[in-house]
C-alpha positions as CSV (number, residue, x, y, z in Angstrom):
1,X,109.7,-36.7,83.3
2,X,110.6,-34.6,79.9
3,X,108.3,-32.0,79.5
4,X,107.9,-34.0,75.7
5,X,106.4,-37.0,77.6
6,X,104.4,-34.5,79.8
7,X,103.0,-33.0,77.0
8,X,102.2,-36.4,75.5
9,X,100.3,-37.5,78.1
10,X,98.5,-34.0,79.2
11,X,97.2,-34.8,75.2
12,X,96.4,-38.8,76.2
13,X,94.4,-37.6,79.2
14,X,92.9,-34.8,77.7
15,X,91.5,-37.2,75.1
16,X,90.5,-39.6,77.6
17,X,88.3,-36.9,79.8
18,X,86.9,-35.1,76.6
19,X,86.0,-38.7,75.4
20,X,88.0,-38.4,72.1
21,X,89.6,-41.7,70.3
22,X,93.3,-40.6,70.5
23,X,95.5,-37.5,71.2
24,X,96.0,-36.9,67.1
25,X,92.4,-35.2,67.5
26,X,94.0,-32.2,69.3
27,X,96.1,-31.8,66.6
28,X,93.5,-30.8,63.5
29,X,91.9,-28.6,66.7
30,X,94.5,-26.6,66.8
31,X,95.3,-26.9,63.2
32,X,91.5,-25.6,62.7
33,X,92.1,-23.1,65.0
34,X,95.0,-21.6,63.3
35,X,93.5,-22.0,59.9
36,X,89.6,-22.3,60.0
37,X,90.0,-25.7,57.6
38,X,86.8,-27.5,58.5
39,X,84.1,-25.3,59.0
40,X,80.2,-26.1,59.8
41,X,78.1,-27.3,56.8
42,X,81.6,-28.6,55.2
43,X,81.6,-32.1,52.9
44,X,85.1,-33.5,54.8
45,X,86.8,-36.3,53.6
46,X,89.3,-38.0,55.7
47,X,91.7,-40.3,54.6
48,X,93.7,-42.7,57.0
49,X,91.0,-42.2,59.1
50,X,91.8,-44.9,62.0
51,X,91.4,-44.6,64.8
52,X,88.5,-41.7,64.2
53,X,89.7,-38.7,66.5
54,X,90.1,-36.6,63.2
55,X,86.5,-37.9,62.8
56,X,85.1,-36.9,65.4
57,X,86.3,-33.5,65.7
58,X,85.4,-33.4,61.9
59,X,81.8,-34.2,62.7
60,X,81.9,-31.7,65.5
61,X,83.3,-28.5,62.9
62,X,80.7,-29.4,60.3
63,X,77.6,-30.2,62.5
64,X,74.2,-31.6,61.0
65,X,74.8,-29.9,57.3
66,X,78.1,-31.1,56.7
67,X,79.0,-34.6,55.6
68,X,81.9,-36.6,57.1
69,X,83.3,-39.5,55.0
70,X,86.7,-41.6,56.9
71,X,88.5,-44.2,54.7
72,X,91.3,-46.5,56.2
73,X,92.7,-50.1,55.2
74,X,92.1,-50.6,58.5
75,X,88.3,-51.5,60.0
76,X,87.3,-48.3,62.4
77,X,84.7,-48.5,64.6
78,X,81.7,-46.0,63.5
79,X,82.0,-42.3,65.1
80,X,78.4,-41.0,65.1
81,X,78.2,-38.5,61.9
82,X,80.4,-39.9,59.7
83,X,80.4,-43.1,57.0
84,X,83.3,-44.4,57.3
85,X,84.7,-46.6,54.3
86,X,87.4,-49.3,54.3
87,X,89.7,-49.4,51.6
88,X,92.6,-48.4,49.7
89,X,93.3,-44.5,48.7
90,X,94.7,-46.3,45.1
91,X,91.4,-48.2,44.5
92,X,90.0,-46.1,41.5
93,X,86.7,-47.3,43.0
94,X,86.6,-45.4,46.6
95,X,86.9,-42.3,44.4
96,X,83.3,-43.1,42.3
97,X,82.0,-44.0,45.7
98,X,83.1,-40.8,48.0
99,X,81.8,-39.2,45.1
100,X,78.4,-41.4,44.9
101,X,78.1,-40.3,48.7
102,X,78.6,-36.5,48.7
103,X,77.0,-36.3,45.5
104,X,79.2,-33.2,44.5
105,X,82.7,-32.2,45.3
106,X,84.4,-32.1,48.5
107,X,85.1,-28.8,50.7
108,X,88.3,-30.4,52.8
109,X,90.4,-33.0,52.6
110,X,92.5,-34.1,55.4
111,X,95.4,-37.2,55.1
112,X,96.8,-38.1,58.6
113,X,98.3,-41.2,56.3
114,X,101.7,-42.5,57.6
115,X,103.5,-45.4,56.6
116,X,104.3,-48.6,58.7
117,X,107.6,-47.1,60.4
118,X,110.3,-49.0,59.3
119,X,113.2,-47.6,61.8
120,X,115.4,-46.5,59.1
121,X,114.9,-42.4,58.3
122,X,115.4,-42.1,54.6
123,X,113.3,-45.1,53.9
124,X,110.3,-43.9,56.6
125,X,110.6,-40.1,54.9
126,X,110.2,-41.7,51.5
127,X,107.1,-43.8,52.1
128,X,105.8,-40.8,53.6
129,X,105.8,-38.5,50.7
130,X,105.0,-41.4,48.7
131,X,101.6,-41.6,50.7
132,X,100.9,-37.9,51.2
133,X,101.3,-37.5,46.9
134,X,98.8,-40.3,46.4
135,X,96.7,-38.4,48.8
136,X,97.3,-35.5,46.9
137,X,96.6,-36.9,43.4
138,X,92.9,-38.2,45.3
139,X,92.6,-35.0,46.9
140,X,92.8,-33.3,43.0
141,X,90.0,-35.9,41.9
142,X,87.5,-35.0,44.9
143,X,88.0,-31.3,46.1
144,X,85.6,-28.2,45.0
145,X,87.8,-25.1,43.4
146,X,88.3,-22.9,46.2
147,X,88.6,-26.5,49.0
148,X,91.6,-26.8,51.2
149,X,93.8,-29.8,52.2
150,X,95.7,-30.7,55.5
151,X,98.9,-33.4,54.7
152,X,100.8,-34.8,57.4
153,X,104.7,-35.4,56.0
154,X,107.7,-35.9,58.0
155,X,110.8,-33.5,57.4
156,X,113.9,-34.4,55.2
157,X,114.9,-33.8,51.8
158,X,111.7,-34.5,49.2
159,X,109.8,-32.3,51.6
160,X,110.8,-29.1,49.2
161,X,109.9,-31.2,46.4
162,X,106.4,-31.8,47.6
163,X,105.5,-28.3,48.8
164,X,106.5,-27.5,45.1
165,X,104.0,-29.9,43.5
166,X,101.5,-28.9,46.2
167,X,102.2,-25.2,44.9
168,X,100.8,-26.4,41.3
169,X,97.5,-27.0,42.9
170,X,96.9,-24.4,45.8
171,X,96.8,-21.1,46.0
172,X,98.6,-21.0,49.5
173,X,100.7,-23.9,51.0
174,X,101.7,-23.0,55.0
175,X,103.8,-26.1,57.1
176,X,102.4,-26.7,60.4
177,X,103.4,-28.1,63.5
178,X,101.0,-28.3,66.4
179,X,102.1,-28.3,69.8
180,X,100.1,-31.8,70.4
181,X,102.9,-33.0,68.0
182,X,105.7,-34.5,70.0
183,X,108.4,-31.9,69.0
184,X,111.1,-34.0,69.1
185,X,108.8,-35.6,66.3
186,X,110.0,-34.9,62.6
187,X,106.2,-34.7,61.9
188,X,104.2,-31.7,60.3
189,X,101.4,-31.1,58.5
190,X,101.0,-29.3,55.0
191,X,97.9,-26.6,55.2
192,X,96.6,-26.0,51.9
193,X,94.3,-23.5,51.0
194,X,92.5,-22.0,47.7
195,X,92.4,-25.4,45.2
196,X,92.9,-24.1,42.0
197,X,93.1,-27.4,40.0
């Protein structure tokens, strides 16, 4: 066995014993970890929230004086802590509603969002920024001054681009890439810190 696949399933059993939805969850750990993102008493919201394991370890970080709100297209089933809303990221209406919910600005916003993976690289990269920049423009509408942002992308050429944009809005902007990412993966993730605007 590849010590890649090893590492994928240490991850897969990990999340089975410590009774989390998926292996992603040990990625914001360690991101959290590295960067003290989510921190107890935090208003999270996490978009592309399926299956929940950034959920969970959400509700964990924040405890019983934070508030945890998922959103996905998809249905998720409800992790104990958080509301968890289904819809679209572009429906002007989830951002009146997050906001209904929290009844002030958000602390953290994480996107985990990717794109149905078509196969072909340029295509997959593109949707992917495409995604992560419509979570960023939501992320603008929601966060506190001050909040920080995690954004998955995938490597390739509008990744400089994006980092640029995400530069307009954050104070500091660090790439990421956990070791519970595959690393033959082109996957990161974006840590933004000090929202400005």
């Amino acid at each position: 066995m590849r010590l890649a696949d090893a590492r994928r399933d240490q991850y897969r059993r990990l999340a089975k014993d410590q009774g989390y939805r998926a292996r992603s969850a040990y990625k914001l750990l360690q991101i959290n970890r590295s960067y003290h993102i989510v921190k107890k008493g935090d208003k999270v919201v996490d978009l592309g929230c399926a299956p929940g394991g950034w959920l969970q370890v959400a509700v964990k970080e924040v405890r019983s004086s934070g508030n945890v709100i998922g959103m996905d297209l998809k249905p998720v089933t409800p992790v104990a802590g958080a509301i968890i809303l289904q819809g679209s990221i572009e429906d002007p209406n989830m951002l009146s509603k997050i906001a209904e919910i929290l009844g002030c600005k958000a602390d953290v916003v994480l996107s985990d969002l990717a794109p149905n993976v078509s196969g072909v690289w340029d295509i997959d990269h593109a949707r992917q920024i495409s995604l992560s920049t419509i979570a960023l423009r939501f992320a603008q509408h929601v966060l506190r001054v001050g909040g920080s942002s995690v954004f998955k992308v995938f490597e390739g050429d509008m990744l400089m681009e994006f980092r640029s944009e995400l530069r307009k809005s954050f104070g500091k902007v660090l790439l990421s890439k956990p070791s519970a990412s595959r690393q033959e993966s082109s996957e990161l993730y974006i840590i933004c810190l000090d929202f400005k605007h």
